[in-house]
C-alpha positions in Angstrom: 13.0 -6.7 13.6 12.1 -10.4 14.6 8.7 -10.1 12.8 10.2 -8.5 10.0 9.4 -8.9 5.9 11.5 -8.1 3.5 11.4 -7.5 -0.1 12.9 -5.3 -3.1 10.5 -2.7 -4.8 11.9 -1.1 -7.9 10.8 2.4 -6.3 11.8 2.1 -3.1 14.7 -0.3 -2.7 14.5 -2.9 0.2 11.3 -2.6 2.0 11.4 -3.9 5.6 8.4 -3.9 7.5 6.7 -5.9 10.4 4.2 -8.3 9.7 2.0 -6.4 11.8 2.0 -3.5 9.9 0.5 -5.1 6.4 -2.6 -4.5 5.2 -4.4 -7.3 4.7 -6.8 -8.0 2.0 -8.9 -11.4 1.1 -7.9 -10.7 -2.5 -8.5 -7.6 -4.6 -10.6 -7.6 -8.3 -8.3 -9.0 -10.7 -5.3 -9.4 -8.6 -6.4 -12.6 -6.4 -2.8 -13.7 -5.4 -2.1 -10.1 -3.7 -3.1 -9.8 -0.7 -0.8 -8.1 1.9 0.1 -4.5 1.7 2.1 -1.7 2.7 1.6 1.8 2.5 4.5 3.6 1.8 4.8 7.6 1.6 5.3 9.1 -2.0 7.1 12.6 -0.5 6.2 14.2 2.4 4.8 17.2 0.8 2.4 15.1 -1.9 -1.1 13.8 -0.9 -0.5 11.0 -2.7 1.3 7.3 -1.1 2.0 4.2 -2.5 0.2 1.2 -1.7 3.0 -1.4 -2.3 2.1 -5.3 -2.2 4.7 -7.6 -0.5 3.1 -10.7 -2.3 4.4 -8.9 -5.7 6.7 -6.3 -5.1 6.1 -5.1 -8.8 2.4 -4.3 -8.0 1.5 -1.1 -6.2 -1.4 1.5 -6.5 -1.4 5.1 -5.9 -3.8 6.2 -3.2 -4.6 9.3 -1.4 -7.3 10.6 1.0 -10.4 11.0 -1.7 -11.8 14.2 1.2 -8.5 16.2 0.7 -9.8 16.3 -3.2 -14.2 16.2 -2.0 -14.8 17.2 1.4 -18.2 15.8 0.6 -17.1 12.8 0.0 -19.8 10.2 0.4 -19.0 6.8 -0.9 -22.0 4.7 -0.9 -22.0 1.6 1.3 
């Protein structure tokens, strides 16, 4: 990968991924030096992934679609 970044996650080993595949955030509540992401599956069968940050390998967040859990799902805007 030319555009390639590289870094070691404790749960998944070396990540490689192209640049233009992070997620890119202006800073998150409390964590204002993280700000590129990437989403990496938990298992194929779980609802749940991994939103692992290459600024700080050490940091990730469990997410998940909240409308598999509340098809009514509303979050207000």
């Amino acid at each position: 990968m030319s555009d390639a970044l590289e870094f070691e996650n404790h749960r998944f080993g070396r990540v490689q991924v192209k640049e233009s595949e992070l997620l890119q955030f202006p800073g998150l509540p409390g964590f204002p030096d993280a700000h590129r992401f990437v989403v990496m599956e938990h298992d194929r069968q779980s609802p749940f992934a991994w939103l692992v940050c290459a600024d700080d390998p050490d940091l990730a967040f469990a997410i998940t679609d909240p409308f598999r859990f509340f098809p009514d799902y509303q979050p207000p805007l």
